[in-house]
N, C-alpha and C positions, 0 to 999 in steps of 0.2 A: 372308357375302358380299353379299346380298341387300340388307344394313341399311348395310354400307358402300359400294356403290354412289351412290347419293344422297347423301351427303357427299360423295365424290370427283369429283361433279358438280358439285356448286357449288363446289369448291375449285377446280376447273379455271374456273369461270365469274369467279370473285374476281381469277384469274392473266389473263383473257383481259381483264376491266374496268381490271387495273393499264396491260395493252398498250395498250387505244384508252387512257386518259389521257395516257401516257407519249404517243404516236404520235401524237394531237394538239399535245400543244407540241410536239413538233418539227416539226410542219406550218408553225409562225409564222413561221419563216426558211425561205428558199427554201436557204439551205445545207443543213438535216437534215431535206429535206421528203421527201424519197426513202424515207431511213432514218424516218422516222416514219411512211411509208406502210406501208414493208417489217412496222414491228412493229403495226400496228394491223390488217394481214392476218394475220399469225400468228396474233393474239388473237383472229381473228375463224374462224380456220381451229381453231382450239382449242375456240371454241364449237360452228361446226358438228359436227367431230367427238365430242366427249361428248355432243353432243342426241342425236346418231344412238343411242348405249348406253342413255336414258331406256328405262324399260318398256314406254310407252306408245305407244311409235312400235311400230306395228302391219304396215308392207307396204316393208322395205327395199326391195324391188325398184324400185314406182315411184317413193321417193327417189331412189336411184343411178340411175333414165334421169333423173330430172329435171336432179341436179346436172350428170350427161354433157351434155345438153342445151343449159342454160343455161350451164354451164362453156364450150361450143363457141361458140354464137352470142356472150358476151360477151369473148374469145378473140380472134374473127376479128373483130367491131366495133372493139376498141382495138386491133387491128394496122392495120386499112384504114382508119380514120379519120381527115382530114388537121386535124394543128392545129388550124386556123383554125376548123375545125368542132368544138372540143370544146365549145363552151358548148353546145351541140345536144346532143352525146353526154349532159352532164351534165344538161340537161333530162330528157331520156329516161327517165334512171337512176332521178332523182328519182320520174318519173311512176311507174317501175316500183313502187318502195318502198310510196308511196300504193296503188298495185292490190293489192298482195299484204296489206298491212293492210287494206284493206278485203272482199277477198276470206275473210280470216281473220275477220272480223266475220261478213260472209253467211252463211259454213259453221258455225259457230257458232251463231249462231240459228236455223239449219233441223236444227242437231243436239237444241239444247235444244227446239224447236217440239213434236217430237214425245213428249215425255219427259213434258210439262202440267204444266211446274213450271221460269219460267227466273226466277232470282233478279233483284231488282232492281241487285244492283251488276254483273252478268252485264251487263243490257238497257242501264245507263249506260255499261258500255266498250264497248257493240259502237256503241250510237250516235256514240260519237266516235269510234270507226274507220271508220265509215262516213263520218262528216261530214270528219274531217279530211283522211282517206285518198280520198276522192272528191273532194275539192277538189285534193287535190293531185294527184291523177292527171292531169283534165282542163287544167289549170291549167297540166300541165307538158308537156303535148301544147299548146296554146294558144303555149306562149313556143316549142314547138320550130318549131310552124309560121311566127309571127313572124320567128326568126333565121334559121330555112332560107329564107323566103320564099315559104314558098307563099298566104300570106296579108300584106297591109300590114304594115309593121314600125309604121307610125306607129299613133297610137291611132285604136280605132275606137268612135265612140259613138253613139249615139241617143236620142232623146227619154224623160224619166222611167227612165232605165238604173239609175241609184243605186235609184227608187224602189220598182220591180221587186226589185234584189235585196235591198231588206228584206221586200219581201215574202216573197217563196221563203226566205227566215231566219226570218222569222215563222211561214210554215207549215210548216218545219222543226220548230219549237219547240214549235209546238202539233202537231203529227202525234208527236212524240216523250214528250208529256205524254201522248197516246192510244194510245202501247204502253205505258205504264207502268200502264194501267186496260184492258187486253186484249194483253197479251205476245204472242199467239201468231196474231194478226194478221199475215198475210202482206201483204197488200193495200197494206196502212201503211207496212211495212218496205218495200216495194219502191218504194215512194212517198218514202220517203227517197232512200233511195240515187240513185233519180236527180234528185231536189233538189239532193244534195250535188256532181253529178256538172255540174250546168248551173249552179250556181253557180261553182264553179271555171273554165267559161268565162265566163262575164260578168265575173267577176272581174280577167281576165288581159287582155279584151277590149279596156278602153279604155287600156290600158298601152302605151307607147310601145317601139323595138326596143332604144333604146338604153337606158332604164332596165332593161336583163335582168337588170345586175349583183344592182340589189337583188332582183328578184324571182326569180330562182335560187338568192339566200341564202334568201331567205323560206323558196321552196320546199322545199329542203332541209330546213332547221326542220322546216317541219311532216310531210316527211316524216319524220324521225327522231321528232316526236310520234305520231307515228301510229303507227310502230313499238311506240313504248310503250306508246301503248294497246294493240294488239292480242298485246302480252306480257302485259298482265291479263287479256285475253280467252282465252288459255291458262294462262297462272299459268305465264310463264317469266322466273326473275328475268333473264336474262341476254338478253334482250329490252327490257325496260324499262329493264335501265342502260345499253345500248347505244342505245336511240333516244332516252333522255334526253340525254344527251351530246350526239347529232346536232341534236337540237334544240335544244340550251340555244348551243352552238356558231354554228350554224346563225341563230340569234338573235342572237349576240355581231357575227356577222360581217354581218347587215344593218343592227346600228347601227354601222358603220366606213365600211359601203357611204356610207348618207346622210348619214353628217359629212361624208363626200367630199365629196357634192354639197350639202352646206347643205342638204338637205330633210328634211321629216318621211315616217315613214313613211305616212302617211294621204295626203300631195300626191303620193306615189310613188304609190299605190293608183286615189288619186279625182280626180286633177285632170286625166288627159290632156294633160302637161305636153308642150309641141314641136308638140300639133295645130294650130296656128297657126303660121304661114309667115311670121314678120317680117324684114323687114331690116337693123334697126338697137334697137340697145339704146333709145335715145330718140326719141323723135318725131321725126318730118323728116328722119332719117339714113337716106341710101339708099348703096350700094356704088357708085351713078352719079357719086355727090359728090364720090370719090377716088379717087388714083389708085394703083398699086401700082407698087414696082420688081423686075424683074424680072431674074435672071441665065440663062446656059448653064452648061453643066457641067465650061469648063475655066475660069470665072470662081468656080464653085463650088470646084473641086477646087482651087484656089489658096487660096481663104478656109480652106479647111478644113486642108490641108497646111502650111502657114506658124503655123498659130493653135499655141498651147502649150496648150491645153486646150480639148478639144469635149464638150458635154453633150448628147449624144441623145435623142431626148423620142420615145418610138413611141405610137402610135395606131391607132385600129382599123382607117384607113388602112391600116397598115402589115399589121393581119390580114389584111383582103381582097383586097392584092396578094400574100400571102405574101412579103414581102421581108424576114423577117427574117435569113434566110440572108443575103441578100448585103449585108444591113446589120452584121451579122457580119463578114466578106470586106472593106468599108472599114475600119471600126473597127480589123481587123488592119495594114492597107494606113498607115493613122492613127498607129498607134502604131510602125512601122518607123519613121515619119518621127522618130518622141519625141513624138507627140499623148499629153497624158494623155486618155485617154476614159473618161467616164462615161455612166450611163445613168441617167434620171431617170423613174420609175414614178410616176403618180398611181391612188391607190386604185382608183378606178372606166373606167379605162380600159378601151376595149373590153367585153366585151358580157357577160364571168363575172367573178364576183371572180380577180383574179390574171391576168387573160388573158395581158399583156405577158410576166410573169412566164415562164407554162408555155412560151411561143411564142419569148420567149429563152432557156430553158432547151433547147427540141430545137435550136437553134441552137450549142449550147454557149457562151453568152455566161458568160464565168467571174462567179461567186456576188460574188466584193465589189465586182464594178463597176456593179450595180444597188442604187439609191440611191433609200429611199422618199418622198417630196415634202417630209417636215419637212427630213429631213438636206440633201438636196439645195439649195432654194429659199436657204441663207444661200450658197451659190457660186455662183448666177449671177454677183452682179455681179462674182468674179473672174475667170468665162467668158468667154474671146475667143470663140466663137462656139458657140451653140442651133443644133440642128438637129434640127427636128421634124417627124417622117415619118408624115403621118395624124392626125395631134390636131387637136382645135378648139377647142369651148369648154374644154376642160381647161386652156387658154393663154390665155385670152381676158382682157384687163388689166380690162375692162368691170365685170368682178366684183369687184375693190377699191372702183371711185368709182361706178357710175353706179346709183345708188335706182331706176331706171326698169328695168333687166334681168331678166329673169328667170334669170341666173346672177350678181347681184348676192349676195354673202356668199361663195359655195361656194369654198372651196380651191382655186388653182392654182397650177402650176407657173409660174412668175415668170419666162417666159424673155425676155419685153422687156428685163429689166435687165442681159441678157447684152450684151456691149460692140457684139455681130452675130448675130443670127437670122435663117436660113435654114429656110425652110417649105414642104415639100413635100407637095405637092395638086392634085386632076383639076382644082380650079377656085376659085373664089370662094362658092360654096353653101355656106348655112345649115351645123351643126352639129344634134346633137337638139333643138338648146332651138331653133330655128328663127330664129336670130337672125344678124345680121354680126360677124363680128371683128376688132376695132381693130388687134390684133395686127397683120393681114396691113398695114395704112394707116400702124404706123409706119417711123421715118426710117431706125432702123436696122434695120429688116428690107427681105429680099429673097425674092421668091417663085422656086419653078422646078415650071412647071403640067407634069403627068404623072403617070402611074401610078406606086406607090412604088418597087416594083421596078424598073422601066425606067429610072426618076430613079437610081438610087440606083447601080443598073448602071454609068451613063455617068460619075458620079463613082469607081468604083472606077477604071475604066478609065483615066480621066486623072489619080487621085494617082499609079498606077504609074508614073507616065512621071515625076514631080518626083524 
């Protein structure tokens, strides 16, 4: 019994790595994202339970208050959490993953400390559970404060900021060659750790609110690294191929993020891209030089009610009014008439990967009518009318022609070439990249300034009536 225990632990661990694979691709469609959540919990509820059976777990009891615990507070956070605030939540998560591998790194080495013998492949994983795990902890406390607001979303920098943090990398590197020549230096080791930990805020520091999408993939990443290191740092395979996965993922999906946006991931990191407040994609364009036209909402609700096909473009506008509910309720309103509606998602919209996505999902916006930016962008031009609630630069035509933008290249939704574009917004202000949008300036567009919701309100109200 003894000797088949340990086999039937990893056999279960084999069946729980088949579930996250399996449960990641079905993550990629928002149709079997549910059911690929559903099985990549089993797999993971698979792991926890056969860890608990190891030999070597020593005190079930304060396992079981812990899981009670954190089972309860992460319970009541995803019941009271509203939408619009999950990219926060997902920061959070993240941050927690980084703590607990690097927490596994500390305890680790104050167990080996005392024993006068920690192996060098021991002192190389706990150092990168430290470094990666402390970066991502702070790092994801840093992006929550951003998105919450308690701190400027824009970037925040100061003088020799880059240079600094090669430094604190540097005396990382060498603090880390000086436990490999006196292991059981505490001094050093705590000297890490919070290197690791003030790196990951300077890191997040001069990053702008709106680039989160990518830096909450990152994050992620590297929390699922970190993970895996601190499965070597116990010697649990089903640690290491679960944080591999999250990171290798995790990885995959911040280079989608910045095809979105045309960037590398080094000008996501280091450029404090939007900290500049411009008006116009080229020189000498101010928003004073044009004019905009302007509708009401029974002027709306007639473009929209008559049209044979509407393409909806949500934004993160549209998060921070929470109107995707009642952008739902027109959409419905739309199609009584015979509207075909669709819904057109750009990669990076809103502030996590997926935002739109999750935020028309609690909406019940049904699975085939959200249309990713490839598929979508060949139907404008058969679209009688774009209506875009919160987007900005995502729309902005500037990024086809104009070499002077700094959203020149990046992917967009191509709703000018819709026959009629309707744009709704508090106002004429900047996007993140800091810049005007031609969008709002052309012939066939028509603005209606207000909050999304309240806009979006007044048109349901008047297609009822067509």
């Amino acid at each position: 019994m003894t000797d088949f225990l340990p086999t039937a632990i990893q056999v279960v661990y084999l069946v729980a790595a088949s579930l996250f694979i399996v449960g990641l691709k079905n993550l990629g469609s928002p149709a079997t994202a549910r059911k690929g959540n559903t099985l990549a919990s089993v797999g993971m509820l698979l792991a926890v339970v056969v860890t608990l059976l190891d030999r070597s777990v020593l005190n079930y009891q304060l396992i079981l208050l812990g899981l009670a615990i954190g089972s309860g507070i992460g319970a009541v956070a995803a019941y009271k959490v509203a939408m619009t605030d999950m990219p926060q939540m997902v920061g959070l998560l993240n941050g927690l993953g980084g703590a607990a591998s690097a927490l596994v790194a500390v305890g680790e080495f104050w167990r080996l400390r005392g024993t006068g013998d920690i192996p060098v492949d021991a002192i190389i994983t706990m150092i990168l559970g430290v470094l990666i795990g402390g970066v991502t902890l702070t790092g994801s406390l840093m992006a929550f404060a951003k998105l919450q607001g308690l701190i400027s979303g824009s970037p925040i920098t100061f003088p020799f900021q880059q240079g600094l943090n090669a430094l604190l990398l540097i005396g990382f590197l060498i603090g880390s060659g000086y436990l490999f020549v006196a292991p059981e230096n505490s001094i050093i080791f705590l000297g890490l750790v919070s290197v690791s930990l003030l790196l990951g805020v300077l890191v997040v520091l001069p990053i702008g609110g709106a680039d989160m999408p990518v830096v909450i993939s990152l994050l992620n990443s590297l929390s699922g690294i970190a993970a895996s290191a601190a499965g070597f740092v116990v010697m649990n395979n089903m640690l290491i191929i679960a944080g591999a996965l999250v990171g290798a993922s995790g990885l995959i999906l911040t280079q989608i993020m910045c095809k979105g946006m045309n960037r590398t991931l080094s000008s996501v990191l280091f450029s404090a891209f939007g900290s500049t407040n411009l008006t116009g994609g080229g020189p000498n364009v101010t928003a004073t030089d044009k004019a905009v036209r302007t509708l009401d909402a029974e002027e709306g609700a007639m473009m929209l009610g008559y049209a044979r096909s509407v393409v909806i473009v949500p934004g993160y506008g549209m998060a921070v009014a929470q109107a995707q509910h009642t952008i739902r309720e027109l959409a419905d309103q739309l199609e009584r008439l015979g509207v075909d509606v669709k819904y057109a998602i750009h990669p990076v919209a809103g502030r996590m990967p997926g935002h739109m996505n999750v935020l028309l999902a609690e909406a019940n916006v049904p699975y085939p009518q959200l249309y990713d930016m490839d598929d979508v962008n060949p139907e404008f031009e058969r679209t009688d009318v774009a209506l875009v609630v919160g987007a900005n630069d995502v729309v902005n035509p500037a990024a086809r022609h104009d070499t002077t933008s700094p959203v020149y290249g990046m992917p967009i939704l191509e709703v000018d070439k819709a026959h009629n574009t309707i744009v709704i917004k508090r106002s004429l202000n900047p996007g993140f990249a800091g810049i005007d949008n031609e969008l709002f300036y052309k012939a066939k567009t028509v603005m209606m300034f207000g909050g999304a919701r309240d806009v979006v309100a007044k048109l349901v109200a008047e297609v009822k009536q067509l």
